[in-house]
C-alpha positions as CSV (number, residue, x, y, z in Angstrom):
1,X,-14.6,-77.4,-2.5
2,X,-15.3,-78.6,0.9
3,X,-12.3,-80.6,1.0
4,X,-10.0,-77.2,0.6
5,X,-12.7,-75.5,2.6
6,X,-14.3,-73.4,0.0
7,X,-17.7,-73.5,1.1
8,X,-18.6,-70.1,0.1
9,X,-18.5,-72.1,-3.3
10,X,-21.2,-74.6,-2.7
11,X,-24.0,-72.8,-1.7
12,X,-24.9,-71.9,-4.8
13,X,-25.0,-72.9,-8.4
14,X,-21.4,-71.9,-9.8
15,X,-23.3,-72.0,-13.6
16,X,-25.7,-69.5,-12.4
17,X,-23.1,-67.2,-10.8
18,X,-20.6,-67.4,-14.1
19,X,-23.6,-66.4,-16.2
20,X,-24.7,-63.9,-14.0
21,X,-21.5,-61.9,-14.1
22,X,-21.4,-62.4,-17.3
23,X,-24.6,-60.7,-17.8
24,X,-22.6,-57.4,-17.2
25,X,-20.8,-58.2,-19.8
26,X,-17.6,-59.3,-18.0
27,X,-14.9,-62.2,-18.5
28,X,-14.9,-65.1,-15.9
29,X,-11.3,-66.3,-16.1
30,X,-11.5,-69.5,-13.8
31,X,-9.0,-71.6,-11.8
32,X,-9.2,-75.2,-10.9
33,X,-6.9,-77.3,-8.7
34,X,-6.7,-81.4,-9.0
35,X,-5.5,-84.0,-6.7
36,X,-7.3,-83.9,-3.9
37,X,-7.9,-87.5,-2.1
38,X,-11.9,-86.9,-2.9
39,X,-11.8,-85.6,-6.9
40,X,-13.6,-88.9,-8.3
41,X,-12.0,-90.4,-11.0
42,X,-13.7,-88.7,-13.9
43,X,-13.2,-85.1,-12.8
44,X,-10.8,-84.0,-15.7
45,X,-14.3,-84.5,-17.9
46,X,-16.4,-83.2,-15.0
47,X,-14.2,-80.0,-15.5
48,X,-14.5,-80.0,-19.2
49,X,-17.8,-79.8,-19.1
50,X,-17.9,-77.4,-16.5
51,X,-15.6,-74.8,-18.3
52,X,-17.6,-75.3,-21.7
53,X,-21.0,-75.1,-20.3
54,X,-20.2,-72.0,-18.2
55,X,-18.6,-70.4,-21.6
56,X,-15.3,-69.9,-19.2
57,X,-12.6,-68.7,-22.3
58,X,-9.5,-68.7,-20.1
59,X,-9.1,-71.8,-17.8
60,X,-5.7,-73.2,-15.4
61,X,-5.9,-76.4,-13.7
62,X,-2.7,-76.6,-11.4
63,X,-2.3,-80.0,-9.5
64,X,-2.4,-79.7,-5.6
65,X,1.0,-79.5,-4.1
66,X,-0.1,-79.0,-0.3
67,X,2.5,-77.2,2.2
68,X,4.4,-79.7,4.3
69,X,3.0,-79.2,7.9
70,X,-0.2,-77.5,7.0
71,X,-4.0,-78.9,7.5
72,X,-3.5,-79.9,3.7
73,X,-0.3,-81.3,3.6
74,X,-1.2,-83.7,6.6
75,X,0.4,-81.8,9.5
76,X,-2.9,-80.8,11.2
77,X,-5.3,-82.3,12.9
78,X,-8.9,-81.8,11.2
79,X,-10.9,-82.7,14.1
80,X,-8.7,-81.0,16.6
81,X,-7.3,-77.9,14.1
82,X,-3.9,-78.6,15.9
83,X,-0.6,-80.0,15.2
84,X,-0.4,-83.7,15.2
């Protein structure tokens, strides 16, 4: 998350937050993305588990494909947040 900057995500428990919307008796459809240089190699199960133990019933794992000259795809400087 912190890696793709998606801190909003990590200051809280994302179990919590599924069941909690859930509580209203919605759906939480839920999108995951792999290959970042960070994911450790067992994330595939870490996912698994994450999607069953949050009840998710609809779930998409896409594999990163970062944009050529973006902070992602290596064309930015993350210390600086300019061009390299």
């Amino acid at each position: 998350m912190k890696e793709a900057q998606k801190g909003q995500n990590t200051r809280r428990d994302l179990i919590d937050s599924v069941r909690h919307v859930q509580s209203y008796g919605m759906e939480v459809l839920g999108g995951f993305i792999v290959g970042f240089d960070n994911d450790p190699d067992d994330i595939f199960e870490r996912q698994m588990d994450f999607i069953r133990e949050s009840a998710i019933p609809v779930a998409m794992v896409g594999l990163l494909a970062a944009i050529p000259d973006t902070q992602l795809g290596g064309g930015w400087s993350a210390k600086a947040g300019s061009r390299e």
